[in-house]
C-alpha positions in Angstrom: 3.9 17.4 -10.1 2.5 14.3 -11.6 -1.1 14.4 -12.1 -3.9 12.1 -13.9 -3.8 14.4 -16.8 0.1 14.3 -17.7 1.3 11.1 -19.6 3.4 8.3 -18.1 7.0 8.1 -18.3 8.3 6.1 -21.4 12.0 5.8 -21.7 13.5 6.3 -25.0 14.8 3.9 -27.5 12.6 0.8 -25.4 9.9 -0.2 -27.6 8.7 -3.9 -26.2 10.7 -3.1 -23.1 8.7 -2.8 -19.9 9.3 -0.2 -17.2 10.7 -2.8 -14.8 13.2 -4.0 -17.0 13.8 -0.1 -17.9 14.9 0.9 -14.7 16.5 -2.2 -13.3 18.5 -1.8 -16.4 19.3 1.5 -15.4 20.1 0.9 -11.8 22.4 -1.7 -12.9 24.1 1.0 -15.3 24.4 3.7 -12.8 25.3 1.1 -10.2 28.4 0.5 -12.6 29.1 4.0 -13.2 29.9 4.7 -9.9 32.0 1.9 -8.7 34.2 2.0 -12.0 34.7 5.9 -11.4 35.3 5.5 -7.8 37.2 2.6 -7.6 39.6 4.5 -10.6 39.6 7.2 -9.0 41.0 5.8 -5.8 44.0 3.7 -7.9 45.0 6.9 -9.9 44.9 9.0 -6.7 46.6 6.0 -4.8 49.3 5.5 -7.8 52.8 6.4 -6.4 54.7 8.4 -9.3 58.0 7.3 -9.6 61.0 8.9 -8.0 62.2 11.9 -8.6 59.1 12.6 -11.1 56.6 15.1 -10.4 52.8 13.6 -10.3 50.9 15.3 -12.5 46.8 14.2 -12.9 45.8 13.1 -16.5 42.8 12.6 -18.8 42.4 9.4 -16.6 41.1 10.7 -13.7 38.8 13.4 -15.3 37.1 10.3 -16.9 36.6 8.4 -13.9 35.1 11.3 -12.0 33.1 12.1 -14.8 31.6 8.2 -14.8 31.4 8.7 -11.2 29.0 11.7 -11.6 26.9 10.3 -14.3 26.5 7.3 -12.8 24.9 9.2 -9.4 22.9 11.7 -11.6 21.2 8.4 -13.6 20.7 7.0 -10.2 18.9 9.8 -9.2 17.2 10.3 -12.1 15.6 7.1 -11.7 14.9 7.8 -7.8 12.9 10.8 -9.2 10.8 8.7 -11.6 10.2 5.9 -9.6 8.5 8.3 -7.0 6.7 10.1 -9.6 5.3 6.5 -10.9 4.9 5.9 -7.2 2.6 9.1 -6.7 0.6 8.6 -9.8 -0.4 5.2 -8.4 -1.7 6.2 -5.9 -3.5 9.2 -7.2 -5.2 6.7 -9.5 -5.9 4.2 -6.4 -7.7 7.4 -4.9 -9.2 8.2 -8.0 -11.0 4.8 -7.9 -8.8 3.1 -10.6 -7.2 0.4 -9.0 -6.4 -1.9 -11.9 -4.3 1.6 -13.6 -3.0 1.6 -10.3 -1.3 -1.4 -10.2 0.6 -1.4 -13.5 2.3 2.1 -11.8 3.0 1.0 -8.4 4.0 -2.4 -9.7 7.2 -0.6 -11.5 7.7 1.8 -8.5 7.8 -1.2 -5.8 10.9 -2.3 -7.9 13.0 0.3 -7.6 13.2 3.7 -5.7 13.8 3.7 -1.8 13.2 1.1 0.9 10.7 3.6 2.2 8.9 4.4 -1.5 9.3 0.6 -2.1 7.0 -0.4 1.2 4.6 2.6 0.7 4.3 0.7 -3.0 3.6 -2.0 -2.1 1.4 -1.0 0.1 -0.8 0.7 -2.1 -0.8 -3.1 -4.2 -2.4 -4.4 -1.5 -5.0 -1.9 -1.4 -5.4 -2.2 -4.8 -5.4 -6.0 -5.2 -8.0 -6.1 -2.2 -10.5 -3.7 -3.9 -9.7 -6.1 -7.4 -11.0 -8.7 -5.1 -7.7 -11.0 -4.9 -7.5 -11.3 -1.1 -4.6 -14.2 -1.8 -2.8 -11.9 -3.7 -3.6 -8.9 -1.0 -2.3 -11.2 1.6 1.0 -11.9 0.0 1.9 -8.4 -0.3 0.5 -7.8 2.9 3.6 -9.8 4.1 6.1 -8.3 1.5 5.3 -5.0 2.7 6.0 -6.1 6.4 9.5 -7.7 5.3 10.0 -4.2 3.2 8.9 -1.9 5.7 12.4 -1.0 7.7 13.2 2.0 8.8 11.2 5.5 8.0 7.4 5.8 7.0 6.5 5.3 11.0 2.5 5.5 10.5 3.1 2.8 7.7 5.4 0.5 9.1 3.5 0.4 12.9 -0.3 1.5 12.0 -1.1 1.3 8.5 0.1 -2.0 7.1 -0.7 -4.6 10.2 -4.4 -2.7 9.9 -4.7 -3.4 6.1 -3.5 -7.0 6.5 -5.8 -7.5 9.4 -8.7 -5.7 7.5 -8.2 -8.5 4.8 -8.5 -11.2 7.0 -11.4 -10.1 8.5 -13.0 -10.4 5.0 -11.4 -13.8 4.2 -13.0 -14.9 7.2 -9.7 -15.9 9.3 -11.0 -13.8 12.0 -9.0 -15.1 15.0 -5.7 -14.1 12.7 -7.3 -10.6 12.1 -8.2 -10.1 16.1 -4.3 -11.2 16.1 -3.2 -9.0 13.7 -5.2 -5.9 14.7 -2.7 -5.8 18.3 -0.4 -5.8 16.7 -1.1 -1.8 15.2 1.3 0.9 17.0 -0.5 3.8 16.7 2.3 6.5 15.9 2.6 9.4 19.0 0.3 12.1 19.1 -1.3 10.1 15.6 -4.9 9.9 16.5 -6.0 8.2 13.5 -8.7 4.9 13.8 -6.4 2.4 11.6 -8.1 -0.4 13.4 -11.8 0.4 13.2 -12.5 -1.0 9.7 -11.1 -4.6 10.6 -12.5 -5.0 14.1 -16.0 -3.3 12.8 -15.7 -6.5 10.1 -14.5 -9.2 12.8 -17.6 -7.8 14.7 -20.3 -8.2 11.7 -19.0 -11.2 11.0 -19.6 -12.5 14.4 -23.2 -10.9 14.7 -22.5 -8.5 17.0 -24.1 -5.9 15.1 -24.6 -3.5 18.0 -21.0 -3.5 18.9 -19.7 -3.1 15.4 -22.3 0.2 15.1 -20.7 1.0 18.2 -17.4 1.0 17.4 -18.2 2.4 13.9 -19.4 5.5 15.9 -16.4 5.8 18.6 -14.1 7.9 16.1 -15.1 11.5 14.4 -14.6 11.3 10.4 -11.7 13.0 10.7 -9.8 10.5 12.7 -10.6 7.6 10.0 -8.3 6.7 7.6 -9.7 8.3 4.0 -9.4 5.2 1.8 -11.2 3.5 4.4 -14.0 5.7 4.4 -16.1 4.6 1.6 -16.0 0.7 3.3 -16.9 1.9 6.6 -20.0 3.6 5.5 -21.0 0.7 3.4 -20.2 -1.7 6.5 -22.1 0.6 8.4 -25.1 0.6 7.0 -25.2 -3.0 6.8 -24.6 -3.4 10.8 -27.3 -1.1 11.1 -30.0 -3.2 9.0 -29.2 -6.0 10.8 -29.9 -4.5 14.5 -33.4 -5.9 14.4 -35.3 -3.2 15.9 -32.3 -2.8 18.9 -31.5 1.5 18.5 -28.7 2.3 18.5 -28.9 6.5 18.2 -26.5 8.0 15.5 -23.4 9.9 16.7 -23.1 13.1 15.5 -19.8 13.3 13.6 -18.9 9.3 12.4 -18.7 8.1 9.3 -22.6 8.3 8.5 -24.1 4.7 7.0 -24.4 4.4 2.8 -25.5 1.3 1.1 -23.8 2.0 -2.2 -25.4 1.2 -5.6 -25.4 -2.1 -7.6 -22.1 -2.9 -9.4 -20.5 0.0 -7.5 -16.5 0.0 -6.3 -17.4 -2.1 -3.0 -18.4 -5.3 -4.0 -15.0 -6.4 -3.1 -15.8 -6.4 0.9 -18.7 -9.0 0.0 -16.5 -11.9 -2.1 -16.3 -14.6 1.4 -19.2 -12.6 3.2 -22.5 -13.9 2.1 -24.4 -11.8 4.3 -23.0 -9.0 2.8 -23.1 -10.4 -0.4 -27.0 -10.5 -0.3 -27.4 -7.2 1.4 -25.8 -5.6 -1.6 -28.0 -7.7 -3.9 -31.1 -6.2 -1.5 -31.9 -9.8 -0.9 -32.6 -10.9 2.4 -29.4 -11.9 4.2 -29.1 -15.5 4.8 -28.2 -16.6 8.5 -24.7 -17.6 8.8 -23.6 -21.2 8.3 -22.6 -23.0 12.0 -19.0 -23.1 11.4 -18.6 -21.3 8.5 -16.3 -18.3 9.4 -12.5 -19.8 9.1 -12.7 -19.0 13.2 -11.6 -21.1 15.9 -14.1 -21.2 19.2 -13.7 -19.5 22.2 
């Protein structure tokens, strides 16, 4: 298992040779492998001896197959190590470490499956959202969708369309986040909140302080996604400094309110939020500009 603690994978005889180019390298090799051995294979085996003579298999066809299987045990070999780069990016995403992350999952989204190459690129955009980058959040917000065929269900229906929408929400497009936020299929019997984040933001963002508490409070802790956890408790306390005296009683259960410390790992939901911005600061929030939010009326 690939932990924090074990040391990243360097290939052998690649000094001044980056990972990427390492393993597309190697996919192209094994790539190779296979169709020379198979496509040998199939002349030798189709090869008609000639009459009266008895076929008989040479040293041929033992090195075809033999390219054949190295070829598919390289490829695999790489599969193995792209998913254990894949995993370590993540572990250091969760670890709080998101520019580390990124140099792993930047590799893994590269090679490896459709499947590990969408959940890779997923976790870029969670990592380039909490570096602050929303452009570059945004982008991979849309490679993801493109990459996302097939399995990973929860990803390619919940997970990604809430991430994107969650970004928008903070860029300000808010109308485009409301957008993107119907389009989340929550997967069957899946009762996890992948939407509360963005529409608690959409909510802030339009002053409706009391409704975003509300809908802060609607799902347990459990049912909230855990790398959203840490930004709806700092979202949450914000909504609830703003409620100017309205009460709104705490539900037993939520995700409960934390204004986190200067300089801490959240300053990245504040970057086009001013409000936010000077909350953080524990400055008096300014009132929001007429016409400021990149939102359309009505």
């Amino acid at each position: 298992m690939t932990t924090l603690s074990n040391p990243s994978f360097r290939p052998p005889l690649a000094r001044g040779v980056s990972l990427k180019t390492w393993f597309e390298a190697l996919k192209l090799l094994s790539a190779l492998l296979v169709a020379i051995g198979c496509g040998g294979m199939a002349l030798v085996l189709w090869e008609r001896p000639p009459a009266g003579s008895v076929a008989r298999p040479g040293s041929a066809a033992l090195v075809l197959a033999s390219l054949f299987c190295v070829g598919l045990v390289l490829d695999q070999w790489r599969r193995w190590q792209v998913g254990r780069l894949e995993q370590r990016g993540w572990e250091l995403l969760e670890a709080g470490r998101p520019e580390a992350a990124i140099r792993a999952l930047d590799v893994a989204a590269s090679g490896g499956t459709d499947t590990s190459r969408a959940r890779s690129l997923h976790g870029l955009t969670v990592a380039w959202l909490r570096q602050g980058d929303y452009e570059r959040a945004l982008a991979l917000s849309e490679r993801t969708a493109r990459a996302r065929k097939g399995g990973a269900t929860a990803l390619r229906l919940a997970q990604a369309p809430a991430l994107k929408a969650t970004v928008l929400a903070l860029y300000g497009e808010l109308d485009e986040a409301r957008r993107q936020v119907r389009e989340i299929q929550r997967p069957l019997f899946d009762r996890t909140d992948y939407a509360m984040l963005a529409q608690a933001v959409v909510l802030c963002r339009e002053g409706r302080y009391v409704e975003a508490v509300k809908r802060m409070q609607h799902s347990v802790r459990q049912h909230v996604p855990e790398l959203d956890v840490g930004a709806v408790a700092v979202v949450h306390a914000f909504a609830r400094g703003r409620l100017g005296g309205q009460l709104v009683p705490l539900k037993p259960g939520c995700v409960l309110p934390e204004k986190p410390a200067r300089g801490s790992e959240h300053e990245y939901l504040a970057l086009e939020w001013p409000e936010l911005a000077a909350w953080l600061r524990g400055e008096e929030a300014p009132a929001p500009a007429r016409g400021a939010l990149r939102c359309n009326p009505g």
